[in-house]
C-alpha positions in Angstrom: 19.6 1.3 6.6 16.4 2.5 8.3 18.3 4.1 11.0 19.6 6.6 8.8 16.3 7.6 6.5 17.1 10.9 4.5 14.2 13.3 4.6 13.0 11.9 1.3 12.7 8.4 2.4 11.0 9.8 5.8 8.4 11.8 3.3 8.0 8.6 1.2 7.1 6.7 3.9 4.8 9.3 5.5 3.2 9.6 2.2 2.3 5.6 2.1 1.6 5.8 5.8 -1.4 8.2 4.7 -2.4 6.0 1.6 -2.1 2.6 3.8 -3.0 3.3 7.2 -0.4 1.4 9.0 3.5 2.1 10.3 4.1 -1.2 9.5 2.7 -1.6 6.5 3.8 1.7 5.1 7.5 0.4 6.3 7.3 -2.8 4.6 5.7 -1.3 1.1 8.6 1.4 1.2 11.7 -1.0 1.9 10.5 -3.1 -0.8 10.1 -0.2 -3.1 13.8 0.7 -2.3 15.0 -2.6 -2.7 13.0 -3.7 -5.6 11.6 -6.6 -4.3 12.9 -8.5 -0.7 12.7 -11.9 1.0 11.0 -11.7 4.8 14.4 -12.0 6.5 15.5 -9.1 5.0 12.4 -7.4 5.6 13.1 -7.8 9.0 16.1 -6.8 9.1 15.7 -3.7 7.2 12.5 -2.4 8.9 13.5 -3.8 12.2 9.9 -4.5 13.0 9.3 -7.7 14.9 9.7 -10.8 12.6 5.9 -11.7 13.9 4.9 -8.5 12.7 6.0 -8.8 9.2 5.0 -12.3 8.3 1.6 -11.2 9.3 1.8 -7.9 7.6 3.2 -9.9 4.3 0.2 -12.2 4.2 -2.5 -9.4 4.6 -0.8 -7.3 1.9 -0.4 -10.1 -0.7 -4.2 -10.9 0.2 -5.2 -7.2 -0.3 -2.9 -6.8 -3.6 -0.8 -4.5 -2.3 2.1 -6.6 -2.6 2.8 -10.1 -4.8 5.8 -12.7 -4.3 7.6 -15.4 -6.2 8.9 -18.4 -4.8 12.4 -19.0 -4.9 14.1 -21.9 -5.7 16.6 -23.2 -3.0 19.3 -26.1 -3.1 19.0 -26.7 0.2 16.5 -28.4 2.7 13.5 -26.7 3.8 11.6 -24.6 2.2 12.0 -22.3 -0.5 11.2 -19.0 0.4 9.0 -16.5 -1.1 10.8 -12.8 -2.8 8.1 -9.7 -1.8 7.6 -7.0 -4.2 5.2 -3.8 -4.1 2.6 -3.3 -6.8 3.3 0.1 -8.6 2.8 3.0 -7.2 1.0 4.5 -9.5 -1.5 1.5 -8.8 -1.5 2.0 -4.8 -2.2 5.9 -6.3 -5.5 4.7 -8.0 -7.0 2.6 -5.5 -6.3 5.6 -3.0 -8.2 7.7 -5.5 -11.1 5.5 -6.3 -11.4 5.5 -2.2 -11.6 9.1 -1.9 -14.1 9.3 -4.5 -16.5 6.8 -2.9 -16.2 9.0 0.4 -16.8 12.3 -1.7 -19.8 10.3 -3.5 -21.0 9.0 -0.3 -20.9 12.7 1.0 -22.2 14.9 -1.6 -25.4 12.7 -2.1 -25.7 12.7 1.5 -26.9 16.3 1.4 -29.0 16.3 -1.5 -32.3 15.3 -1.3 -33.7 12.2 -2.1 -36.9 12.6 -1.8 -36.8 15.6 -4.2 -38.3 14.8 -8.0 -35.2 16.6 -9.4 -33.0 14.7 -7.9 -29.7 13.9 -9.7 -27.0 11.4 -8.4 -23.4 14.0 -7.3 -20.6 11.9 -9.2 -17.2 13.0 -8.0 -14.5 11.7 -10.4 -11.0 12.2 -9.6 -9.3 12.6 -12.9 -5.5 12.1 -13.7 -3.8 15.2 -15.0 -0.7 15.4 -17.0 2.0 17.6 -16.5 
């Protein structure tokens, strides 16, 4: 599957590489976008990254909310194993914002002057626009 991206899967994944900072990551939060939810196994599979890789990768994201699971019930012995899905995008779109703002924030009050009597707090708010 991943050996054969078409260009909108490849600027799909680009785009989450940009919002989450990592290949591995931004392969992992894509595959389960396309697949609408996945167990690690297949995870592997499909991203052919290195099964270390995306167990480790799976337990940072579900600890950073990026990603939440469900355990799956399993008839046979050993234990049942969890099915990954991504939060919205639209959600991983507003925490991406919210961090840009802090940066412009941090920035623009950066070059005003504190020490000056008429000075005003810059607040940068990215707003959502319909189309």
């Amino acid at each position: 599957m991943w050996g054969e991206k078409s260009s909108k899967d490849k600027n799909i994944e680009k785009t989450v590489h940009e919002i989450l900072k990592s290949r591995a990551r931004s392969r992992i939060y894509t595959y389960l976008l396309k697949n609408n939810g996945a167990r690690a196994d297949e995870i592997i599979k499909g991203t052919k990254l290195h099964p270390s890789t995306v167990r480790e990768t799976l337990s940072k994201m579900y600890i950073q909310d990026l990603i939440f699971r469900r355990k799956l019930k399993n008839d046979t012995i050993g234990k049942n194993p969890y099915l990954y899905y991504p939060i919205p995008p639209i959600e991983l779109l507003k925490r991406y914002a919210t961090e840009i703002e802090e940066r412009l924030n941090k920035l623009a009050n950066l070059a005003t002057k504190k020490n000056d009597r008429n000075f005003k707090p810059v607040k940068i708010k990215i707003a959502e626009r319909a189309k």
